[in-house]
ROFILUM-164496 format. One record per residue: residue in one letter; chain; residue number from 1; x, y, z of N, C-alpha, C, O, CB in turn. Coordinates in pm, whole numbers, always signed. Glycine has a CB too. Example, Ala and Ser with C-alpha at 12.3 -4.5 7.8 and 13.67 -1.06 7.14 Angstrom:
BEGIN
{"A", "A", 1, {+1319, -569, +780}, {+1230, -450, +780}, {+1320, -330, +780}, {+1424, -332, +846}, {+1131, -447, +905}};
{"S", "A", 2, {+1285, -225, +708}, {+1367, -106, +714}, {+1290, +3, +787}, {+1341, +114, +804}, {+1408, -60, +572}};
END
This chain:
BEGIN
{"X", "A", 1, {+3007, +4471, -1494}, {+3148, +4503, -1484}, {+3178, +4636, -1551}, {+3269, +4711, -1515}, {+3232, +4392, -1548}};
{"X", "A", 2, {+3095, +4659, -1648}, {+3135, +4774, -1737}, {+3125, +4897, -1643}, {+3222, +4966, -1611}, {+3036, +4790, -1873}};
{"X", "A", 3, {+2992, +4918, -1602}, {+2947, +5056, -1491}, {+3064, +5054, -1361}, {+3086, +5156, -1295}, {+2753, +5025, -1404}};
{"X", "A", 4, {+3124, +4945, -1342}, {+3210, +4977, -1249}, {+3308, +5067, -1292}, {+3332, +5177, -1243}, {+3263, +4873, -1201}};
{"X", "A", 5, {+3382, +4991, -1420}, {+3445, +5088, -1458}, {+3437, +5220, -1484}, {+3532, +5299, -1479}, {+3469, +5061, -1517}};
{"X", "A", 6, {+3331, +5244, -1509}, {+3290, +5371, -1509}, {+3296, +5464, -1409}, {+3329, +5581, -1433}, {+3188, +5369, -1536}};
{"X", "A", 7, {+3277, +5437, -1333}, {+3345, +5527, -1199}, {+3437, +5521, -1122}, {+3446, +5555, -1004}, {+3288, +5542, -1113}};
{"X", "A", 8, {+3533, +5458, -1215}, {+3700, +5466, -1185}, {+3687, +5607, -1215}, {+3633, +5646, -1319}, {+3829, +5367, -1290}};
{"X", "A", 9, {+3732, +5679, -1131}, {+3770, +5845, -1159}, {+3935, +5821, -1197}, {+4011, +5742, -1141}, {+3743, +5971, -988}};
{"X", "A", 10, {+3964, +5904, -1299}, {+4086, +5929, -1360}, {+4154, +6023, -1259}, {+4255, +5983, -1201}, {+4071, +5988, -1507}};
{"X", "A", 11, {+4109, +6135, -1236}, {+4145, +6224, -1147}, {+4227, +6155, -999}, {+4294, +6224, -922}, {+4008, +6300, -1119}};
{"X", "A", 12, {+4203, +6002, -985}, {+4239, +5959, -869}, {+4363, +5839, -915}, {+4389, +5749, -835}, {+4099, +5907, -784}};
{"X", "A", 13, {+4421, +5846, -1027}, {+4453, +5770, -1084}, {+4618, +5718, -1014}, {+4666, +5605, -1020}, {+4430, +5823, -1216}};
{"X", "A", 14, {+4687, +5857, -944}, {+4796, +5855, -909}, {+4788, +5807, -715}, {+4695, +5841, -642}, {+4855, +6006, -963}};
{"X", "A", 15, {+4877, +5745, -683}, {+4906, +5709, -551}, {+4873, +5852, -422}, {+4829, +5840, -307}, {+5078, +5658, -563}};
{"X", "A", 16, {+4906, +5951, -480}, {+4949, +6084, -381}, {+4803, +6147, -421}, {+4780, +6226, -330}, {+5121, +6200, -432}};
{"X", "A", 17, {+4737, +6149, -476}, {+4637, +6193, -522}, {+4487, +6121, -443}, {+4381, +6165, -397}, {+4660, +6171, -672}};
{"X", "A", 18, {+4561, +5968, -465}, {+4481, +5894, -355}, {+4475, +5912, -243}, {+4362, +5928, -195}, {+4500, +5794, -343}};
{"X", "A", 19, {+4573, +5916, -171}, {+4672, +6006, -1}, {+4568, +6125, -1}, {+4468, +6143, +68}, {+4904, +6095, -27}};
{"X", "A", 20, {+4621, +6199, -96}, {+4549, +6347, -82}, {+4394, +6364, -5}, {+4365, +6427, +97}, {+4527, +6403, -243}};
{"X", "A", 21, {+4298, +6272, -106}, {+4214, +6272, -101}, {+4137, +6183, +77}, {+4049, +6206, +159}, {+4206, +6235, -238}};
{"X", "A", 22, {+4205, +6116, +60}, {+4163, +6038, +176}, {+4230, +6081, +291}, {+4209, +6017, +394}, {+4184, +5898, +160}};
{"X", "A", 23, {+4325, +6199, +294}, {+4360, +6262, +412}, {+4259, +6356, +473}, {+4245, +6371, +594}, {+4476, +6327, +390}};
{"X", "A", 24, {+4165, +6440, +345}, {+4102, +6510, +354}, {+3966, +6485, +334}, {+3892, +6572, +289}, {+4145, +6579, +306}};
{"X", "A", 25, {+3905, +6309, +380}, {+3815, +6300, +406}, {+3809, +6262, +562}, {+3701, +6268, +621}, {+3769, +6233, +316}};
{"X", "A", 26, {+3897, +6233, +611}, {+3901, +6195, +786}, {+3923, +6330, +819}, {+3890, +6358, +934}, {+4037, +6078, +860}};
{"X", "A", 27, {+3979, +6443, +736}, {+4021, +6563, +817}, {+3940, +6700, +799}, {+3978, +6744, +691}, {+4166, +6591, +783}};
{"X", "A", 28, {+3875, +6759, +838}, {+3857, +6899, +762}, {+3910, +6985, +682}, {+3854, +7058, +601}, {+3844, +6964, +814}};
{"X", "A", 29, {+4029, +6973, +707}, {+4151, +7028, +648}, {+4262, +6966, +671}, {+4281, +6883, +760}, {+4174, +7147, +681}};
{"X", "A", 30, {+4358, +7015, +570}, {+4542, +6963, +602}, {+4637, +7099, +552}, {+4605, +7165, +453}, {+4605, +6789, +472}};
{"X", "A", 31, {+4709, +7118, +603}, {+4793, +7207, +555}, {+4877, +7121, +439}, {+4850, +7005, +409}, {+4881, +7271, +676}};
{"X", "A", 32, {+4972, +7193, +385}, {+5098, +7164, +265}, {+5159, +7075, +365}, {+5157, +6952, +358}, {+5216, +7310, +199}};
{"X", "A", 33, {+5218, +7152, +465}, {+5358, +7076, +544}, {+5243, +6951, +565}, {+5257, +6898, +454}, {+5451, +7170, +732}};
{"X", "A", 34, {+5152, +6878, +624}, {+5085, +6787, +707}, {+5101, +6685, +550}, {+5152, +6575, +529}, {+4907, +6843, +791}};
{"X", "A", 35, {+5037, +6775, +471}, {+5011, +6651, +345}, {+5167, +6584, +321}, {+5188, +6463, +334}, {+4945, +6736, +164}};
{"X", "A", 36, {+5282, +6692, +279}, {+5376, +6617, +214}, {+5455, +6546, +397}, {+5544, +6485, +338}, {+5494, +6744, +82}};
{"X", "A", 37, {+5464, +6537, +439}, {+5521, +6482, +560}, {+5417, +6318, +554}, {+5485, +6216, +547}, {+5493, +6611, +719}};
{"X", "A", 38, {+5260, +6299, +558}, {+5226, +6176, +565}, {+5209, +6121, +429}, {+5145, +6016, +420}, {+5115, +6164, +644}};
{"X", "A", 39, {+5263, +6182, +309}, {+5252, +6124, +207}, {+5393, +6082, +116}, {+5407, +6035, +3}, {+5164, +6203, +147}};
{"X", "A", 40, {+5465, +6111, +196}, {+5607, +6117, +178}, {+5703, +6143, +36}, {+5779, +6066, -22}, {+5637, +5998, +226}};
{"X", "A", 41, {+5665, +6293, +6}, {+5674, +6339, -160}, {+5721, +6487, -144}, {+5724, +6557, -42}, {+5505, +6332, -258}};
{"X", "A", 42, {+5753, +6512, -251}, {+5826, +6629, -295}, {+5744, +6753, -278}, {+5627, +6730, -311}, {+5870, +6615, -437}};
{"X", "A", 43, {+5766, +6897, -233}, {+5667, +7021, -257}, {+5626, +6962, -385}, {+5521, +6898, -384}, {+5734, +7192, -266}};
{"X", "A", 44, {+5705, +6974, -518}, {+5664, +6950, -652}, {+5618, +6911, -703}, {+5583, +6957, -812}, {+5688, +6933, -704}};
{"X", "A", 45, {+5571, +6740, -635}, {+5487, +6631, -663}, {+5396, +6732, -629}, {+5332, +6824, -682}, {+5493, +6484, -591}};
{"X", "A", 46, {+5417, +6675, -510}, {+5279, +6789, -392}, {+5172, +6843, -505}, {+5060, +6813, -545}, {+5370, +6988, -292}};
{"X", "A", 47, {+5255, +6921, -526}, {+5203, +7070, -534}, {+5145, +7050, -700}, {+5054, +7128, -729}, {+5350, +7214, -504}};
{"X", "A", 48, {+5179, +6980, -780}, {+5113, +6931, -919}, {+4991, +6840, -891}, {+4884, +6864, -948}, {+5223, +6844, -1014}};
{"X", "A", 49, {+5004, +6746, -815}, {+4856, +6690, -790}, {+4755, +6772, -692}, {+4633, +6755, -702}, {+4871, +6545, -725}};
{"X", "A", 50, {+4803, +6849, -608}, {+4706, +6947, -577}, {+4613, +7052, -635}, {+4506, +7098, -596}, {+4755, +6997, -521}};
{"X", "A", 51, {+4696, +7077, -750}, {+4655, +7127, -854}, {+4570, +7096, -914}, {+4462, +7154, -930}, {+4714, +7136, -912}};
{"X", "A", 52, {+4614, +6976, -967}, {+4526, +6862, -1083}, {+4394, +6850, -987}, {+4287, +6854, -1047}, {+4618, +6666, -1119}};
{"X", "A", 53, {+4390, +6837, -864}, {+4227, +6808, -757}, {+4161, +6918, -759}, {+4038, +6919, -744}, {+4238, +6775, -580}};
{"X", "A", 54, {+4255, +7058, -784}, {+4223, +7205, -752}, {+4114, +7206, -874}, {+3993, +7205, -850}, {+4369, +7331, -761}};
{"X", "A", 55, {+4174, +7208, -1024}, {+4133, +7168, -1142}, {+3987, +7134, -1139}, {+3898, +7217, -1161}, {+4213, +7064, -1185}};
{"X", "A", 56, {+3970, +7022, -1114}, {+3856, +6952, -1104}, {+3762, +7003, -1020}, {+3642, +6998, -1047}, {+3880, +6834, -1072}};
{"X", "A", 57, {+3814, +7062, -901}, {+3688, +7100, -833}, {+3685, +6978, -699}, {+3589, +6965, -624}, {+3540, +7091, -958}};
{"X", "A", 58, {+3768, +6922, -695}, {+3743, +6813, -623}, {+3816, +6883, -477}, {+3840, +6787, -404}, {+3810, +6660, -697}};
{"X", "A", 59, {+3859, +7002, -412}, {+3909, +7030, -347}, {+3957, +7198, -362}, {+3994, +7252, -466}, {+3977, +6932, -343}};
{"X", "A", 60, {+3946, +7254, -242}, {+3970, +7411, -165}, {+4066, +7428, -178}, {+4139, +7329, -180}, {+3950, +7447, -29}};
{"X", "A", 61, {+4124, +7557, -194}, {+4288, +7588, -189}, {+4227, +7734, -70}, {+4128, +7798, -104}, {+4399, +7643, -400}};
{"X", "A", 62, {+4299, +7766, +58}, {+4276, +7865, +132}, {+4477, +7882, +190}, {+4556, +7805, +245}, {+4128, +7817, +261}};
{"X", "A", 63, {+4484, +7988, +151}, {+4621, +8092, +176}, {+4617, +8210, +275}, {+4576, +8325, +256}, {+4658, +8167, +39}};
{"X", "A", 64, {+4665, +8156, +380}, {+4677, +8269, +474}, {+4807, +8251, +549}, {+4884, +8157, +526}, {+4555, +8276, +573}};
{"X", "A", 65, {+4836, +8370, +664}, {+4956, +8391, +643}, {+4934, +8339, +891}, {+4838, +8363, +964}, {+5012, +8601, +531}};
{"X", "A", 66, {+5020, +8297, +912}, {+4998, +8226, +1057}, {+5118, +8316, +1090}, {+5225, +8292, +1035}, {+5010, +8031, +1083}};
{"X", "A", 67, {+5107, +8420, +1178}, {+5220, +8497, +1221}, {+5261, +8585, +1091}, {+5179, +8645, +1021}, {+5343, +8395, +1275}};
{"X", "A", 68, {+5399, +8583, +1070}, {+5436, +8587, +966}, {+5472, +8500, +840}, {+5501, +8558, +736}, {+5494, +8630, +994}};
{"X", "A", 69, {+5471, +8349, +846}, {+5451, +8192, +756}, {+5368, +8235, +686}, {+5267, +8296, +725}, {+5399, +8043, +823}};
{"X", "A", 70, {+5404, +8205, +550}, {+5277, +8159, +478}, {+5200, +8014, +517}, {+5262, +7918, +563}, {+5318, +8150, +328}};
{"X", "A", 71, {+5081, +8014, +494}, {+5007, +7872, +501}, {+4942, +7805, +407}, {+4989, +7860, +308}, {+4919, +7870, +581}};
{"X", "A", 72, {+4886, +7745, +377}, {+4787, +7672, +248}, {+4711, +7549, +347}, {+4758, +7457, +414}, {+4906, +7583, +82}};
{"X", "A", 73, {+4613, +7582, +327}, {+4502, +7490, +391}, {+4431, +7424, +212}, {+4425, +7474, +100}, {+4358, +7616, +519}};
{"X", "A", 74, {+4391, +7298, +267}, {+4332, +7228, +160}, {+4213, +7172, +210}, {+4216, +7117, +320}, {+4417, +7128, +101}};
{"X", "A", 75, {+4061, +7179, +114}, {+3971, +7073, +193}, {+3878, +7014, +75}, {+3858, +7063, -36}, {+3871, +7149, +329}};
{"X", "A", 76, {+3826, +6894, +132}, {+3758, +6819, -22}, {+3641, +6868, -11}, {+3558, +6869, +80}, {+3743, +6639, -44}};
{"X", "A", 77, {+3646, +6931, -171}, {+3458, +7005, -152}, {+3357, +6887, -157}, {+3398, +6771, -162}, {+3396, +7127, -310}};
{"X", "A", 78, {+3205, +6920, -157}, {+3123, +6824, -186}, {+3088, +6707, -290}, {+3031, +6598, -286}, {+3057, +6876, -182}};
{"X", "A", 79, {+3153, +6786, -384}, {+3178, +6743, -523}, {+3260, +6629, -518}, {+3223, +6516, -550}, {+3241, +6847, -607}};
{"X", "A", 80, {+3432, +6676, -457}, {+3529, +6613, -437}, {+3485, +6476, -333}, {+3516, +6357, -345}, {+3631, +6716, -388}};
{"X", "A", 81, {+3422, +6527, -253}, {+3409, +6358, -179}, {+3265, +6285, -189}, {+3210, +6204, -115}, {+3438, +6363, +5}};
{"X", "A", 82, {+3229, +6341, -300}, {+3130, +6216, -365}, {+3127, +6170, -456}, {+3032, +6100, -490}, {+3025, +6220, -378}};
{"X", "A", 83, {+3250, +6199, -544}, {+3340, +6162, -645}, {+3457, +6031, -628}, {+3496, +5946, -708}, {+3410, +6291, -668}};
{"X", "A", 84, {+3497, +6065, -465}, {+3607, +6003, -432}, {+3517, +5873, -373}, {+3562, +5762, -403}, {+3714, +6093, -329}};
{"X", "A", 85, {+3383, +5875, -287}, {+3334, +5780, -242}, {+3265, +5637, -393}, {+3260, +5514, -391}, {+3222, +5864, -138}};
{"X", "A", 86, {+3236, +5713, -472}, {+3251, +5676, -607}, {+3307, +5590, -647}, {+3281, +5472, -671}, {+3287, +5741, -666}};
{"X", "A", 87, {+3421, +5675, -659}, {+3529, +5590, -694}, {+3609, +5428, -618}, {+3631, +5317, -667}, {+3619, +5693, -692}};
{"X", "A", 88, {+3636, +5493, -467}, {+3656, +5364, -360}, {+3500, +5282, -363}, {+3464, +5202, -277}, {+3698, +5432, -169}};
{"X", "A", 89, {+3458, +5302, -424}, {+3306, +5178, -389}, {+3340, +5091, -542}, {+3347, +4968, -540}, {+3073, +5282, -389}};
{"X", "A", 90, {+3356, +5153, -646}, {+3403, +5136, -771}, {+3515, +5002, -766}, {+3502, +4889, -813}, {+3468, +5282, -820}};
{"X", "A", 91, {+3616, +5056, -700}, {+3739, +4984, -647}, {+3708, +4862, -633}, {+3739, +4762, -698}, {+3794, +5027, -524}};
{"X", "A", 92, {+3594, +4892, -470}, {+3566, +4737, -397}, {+3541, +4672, -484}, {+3594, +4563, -505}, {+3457, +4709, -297}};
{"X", "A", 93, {+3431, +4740, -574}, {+3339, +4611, -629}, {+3453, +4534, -719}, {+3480, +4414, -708}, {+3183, +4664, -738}};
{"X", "A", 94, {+3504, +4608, -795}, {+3658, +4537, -857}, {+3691, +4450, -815}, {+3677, +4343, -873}, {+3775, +4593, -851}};
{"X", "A", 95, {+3751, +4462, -687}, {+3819, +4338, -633}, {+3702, +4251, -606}, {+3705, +4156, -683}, {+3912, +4362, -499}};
{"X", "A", 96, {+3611, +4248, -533}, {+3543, +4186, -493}, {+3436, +4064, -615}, {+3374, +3959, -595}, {+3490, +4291, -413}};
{"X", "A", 97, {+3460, +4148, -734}, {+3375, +4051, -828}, {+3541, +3990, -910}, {+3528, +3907, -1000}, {+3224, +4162, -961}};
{"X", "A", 98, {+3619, +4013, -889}, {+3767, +3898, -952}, {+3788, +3781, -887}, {+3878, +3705, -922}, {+3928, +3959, -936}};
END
């Protein structure tokens, strides 16, 4: 039970952070607008837990400009989604040994 806990990642600790992450393992990428539209949260939220993933390493920040728009593309580095698979296996076993 103990080692499970152990790879509870903290970094994944918040709901939108969870979203985040698991948007950007089905996706290659997500823009800003895509994330806060299916995660249903504030730029501000947004944009503080993007950070906090940025932080860690668990995820890309790419800024470019589409016409004249700014854009922000996001993607989970290698790090980031074998951290996150980690963690959701972590989870199961949780529930699964209660």
């Amino acid at each position: 039970m103990k080692n499970i806990i152990l790879n509870i990642n903290k970094a994944f600790d918040h709901r939108i952070r969870l979203g985040i992450m698991s948007v950007l393992m089905v996706n290659e990428h997500a823009d800003f607008k895509m994330l806060k539209e299916l995660l249903g949260c504030t730029d501000g939220n947004l944009a503080s837990h993007l950070k906090a993933l940025e932080k860690v390493e668990f995820i890309t920040v790419e800024k470019q400009f589409i016409g004249r728009k700014p854009n922000t593309k996001y993607a989970a580095t290698p790090l980031g989604k074998a951290e996150f698979k980690k963690h959701i296996n972590a989870l199961e076993k949780l529930i699964n040994n209660t």
